[in-house]
N, C-alpha and C positions, 0 to 999 in steps of 0.2 A: 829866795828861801826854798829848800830844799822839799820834796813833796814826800809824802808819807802813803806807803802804799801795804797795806793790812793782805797776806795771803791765807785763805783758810783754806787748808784740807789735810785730813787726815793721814795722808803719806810721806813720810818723812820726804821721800827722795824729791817729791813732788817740790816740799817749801824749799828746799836747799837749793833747789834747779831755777826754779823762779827767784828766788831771795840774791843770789850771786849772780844772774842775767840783770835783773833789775838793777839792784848796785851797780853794775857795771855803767850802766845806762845814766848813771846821777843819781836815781832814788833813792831814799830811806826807804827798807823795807821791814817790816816788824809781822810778827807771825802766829799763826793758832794753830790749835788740831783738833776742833769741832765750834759747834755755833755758840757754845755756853762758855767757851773761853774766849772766842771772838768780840763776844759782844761785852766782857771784859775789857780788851786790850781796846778795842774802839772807843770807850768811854775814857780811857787816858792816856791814847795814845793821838786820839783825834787825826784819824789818815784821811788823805783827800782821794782815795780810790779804797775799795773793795773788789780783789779776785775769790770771787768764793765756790769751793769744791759743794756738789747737794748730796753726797753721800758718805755720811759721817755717823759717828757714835754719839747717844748725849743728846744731841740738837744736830738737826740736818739744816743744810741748806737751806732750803723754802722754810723749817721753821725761824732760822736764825735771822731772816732777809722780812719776816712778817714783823717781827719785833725790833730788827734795826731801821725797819722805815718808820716806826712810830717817833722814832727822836732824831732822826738823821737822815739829810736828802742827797749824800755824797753819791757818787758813781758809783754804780753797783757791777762786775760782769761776772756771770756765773760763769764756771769751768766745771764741763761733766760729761761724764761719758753717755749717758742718756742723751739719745737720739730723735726720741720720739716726739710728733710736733705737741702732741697734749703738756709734754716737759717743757718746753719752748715754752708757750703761752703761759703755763703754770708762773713759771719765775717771772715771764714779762706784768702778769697781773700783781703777783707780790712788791711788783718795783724794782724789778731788775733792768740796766738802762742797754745790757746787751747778753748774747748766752753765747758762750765758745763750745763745741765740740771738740772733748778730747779723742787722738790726740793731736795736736795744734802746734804751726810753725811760729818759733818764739816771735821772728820779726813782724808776721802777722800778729801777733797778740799785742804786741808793742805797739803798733799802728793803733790798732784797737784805745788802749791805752791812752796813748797823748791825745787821739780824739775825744774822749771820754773828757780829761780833765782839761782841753782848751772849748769845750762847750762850757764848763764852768767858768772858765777863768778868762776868757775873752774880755776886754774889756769894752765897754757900750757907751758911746755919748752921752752925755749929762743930759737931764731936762727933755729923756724920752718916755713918756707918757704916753700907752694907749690906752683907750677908754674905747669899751661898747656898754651901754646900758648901766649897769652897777658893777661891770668887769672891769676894774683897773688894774693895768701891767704899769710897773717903772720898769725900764729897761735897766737905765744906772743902778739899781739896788737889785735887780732880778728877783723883783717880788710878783706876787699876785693878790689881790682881793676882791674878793665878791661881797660887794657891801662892807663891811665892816672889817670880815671875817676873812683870814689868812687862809690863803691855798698855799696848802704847800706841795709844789710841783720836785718831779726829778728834771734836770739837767736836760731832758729829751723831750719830754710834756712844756716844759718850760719854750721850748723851741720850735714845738709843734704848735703852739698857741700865738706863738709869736709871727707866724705867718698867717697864721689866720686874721690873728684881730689886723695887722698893717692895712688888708684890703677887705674890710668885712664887706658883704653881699658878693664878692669875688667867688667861684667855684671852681677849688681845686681838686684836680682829680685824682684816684690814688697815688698812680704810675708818677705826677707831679709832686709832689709829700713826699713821694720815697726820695725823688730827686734834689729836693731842696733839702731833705734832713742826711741825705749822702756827703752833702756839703760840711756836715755840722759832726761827721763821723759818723753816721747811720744806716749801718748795713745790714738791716730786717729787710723783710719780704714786705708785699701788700694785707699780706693775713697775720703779721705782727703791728702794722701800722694799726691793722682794727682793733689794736687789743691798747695801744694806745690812747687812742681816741675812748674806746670804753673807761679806761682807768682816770683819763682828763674829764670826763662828762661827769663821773662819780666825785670829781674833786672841785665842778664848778658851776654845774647843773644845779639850781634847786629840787627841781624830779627829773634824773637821768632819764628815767622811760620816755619821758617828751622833752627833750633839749630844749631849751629857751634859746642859748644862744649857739651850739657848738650842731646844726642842722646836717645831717646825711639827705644828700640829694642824688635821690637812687638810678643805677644806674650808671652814676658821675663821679662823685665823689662827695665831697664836704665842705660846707661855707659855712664862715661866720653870720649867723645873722645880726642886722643891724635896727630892726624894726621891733619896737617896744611894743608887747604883748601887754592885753592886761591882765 
């Protein structure tokens, strides 16, 4: 089945360049020119990638990417000329799963790209269950729950968590995390990983401010913990 890849930004020359590169490549590519029509064409077009421009008319970026993660965990990568790292972390906190700097070699983006949608689409052995405490991951379904209650992760949190819980009480150190999520198409720094781990603790922490299970061990890095609090 053919992937569906949604471009938003406001430059014509922008969609047509991406739209005909992509095509080229196998994909279906469908298109917007700000976040108010974006989040239109996502609602019926159902793409399995999001390139989204943050400086737009209408609805920007960062607003369109707040309100398209409330109903949809698809791969998100921002495309933007905004360089500054406060921009970076801005989109990473909104749930964006990567941020390019325009302007950007298409084969690079493309890498970009197929990494992004084979973190989704991997397929996982049946009857992989991890458990720490009330945290249960199915691998086979790529879900998450805390208790009852559905997390819903992106595609990169999903993955980041996924190392953790395999060896909880394990301490992995940043410089390790960037290395294992490199594998999985993850090319942030050590100071976007933290803004991960922030965004995960807010999605599976019952008080973020004291992690129950997702502990910073300073210094080090980050372990799961596996020891039932009361």
């Amino acid at each position: 089945m053919t992937e569906t890849i949604l471009v938003v930004d406001d430059q014509s020359s922008v969609r047509t360049l991406l739209k005909d590169y992509l095509a080229s490549q196998g994909y279906r590519v469908v298109t917007a020119t700000d976040g108010q029509e974006a989040l239109f064409v996502a609602r019926h077009e159902h793409p399995n990638l999001v390139l989204l421009d943050i400086m737009m008319p209408k609805m920007d970026g960062y607003q369109f990417l707040s309100a398209f993660r409330r109903e949809n965990q698809v791969p998100v990568i921002v495309l933007s000329a905004k360089e500054e790292e406060t921009d970076t972390v801005l989109g990473l906190e909104l749930g964006a799963d990567d941020y390019v700097i325009k302007p950007f070699r298409m084969r690079e983006l493309l890498a970009r790209v197929r990494a992004a949608l084979r973190r989704v689409e991997t397929p996982v052995e049946p009857a992989s269950i991890l458990r720490v405490g009330d945290l249960v991951m199915d691998r086979a379904a790529h879900s998450v729950k805390v208790g009852e209650k559905v997390a819903n992760l992106t595609a990169l949190e999903f993955d980041l968590l996924e190392v953790l819980m395999a060896t909880p009480g394990r301490v992995f150190s940043r410089t390790e995390l960037v290395d294992r999520l490199y594998e999985s198409g993850f090319t942030g720094l050590e100071s976007t990983l933290n803004v991960h781990i922030r965004n995960l603790r807010l999605k599976i922490e019952p008080d973020p401010a004291t992690p129950r299970y997702l502990e910073t061990v300073f210094g080090v890095g980050y372990r799961m913990n596996n020891q039932e609090r009361p």
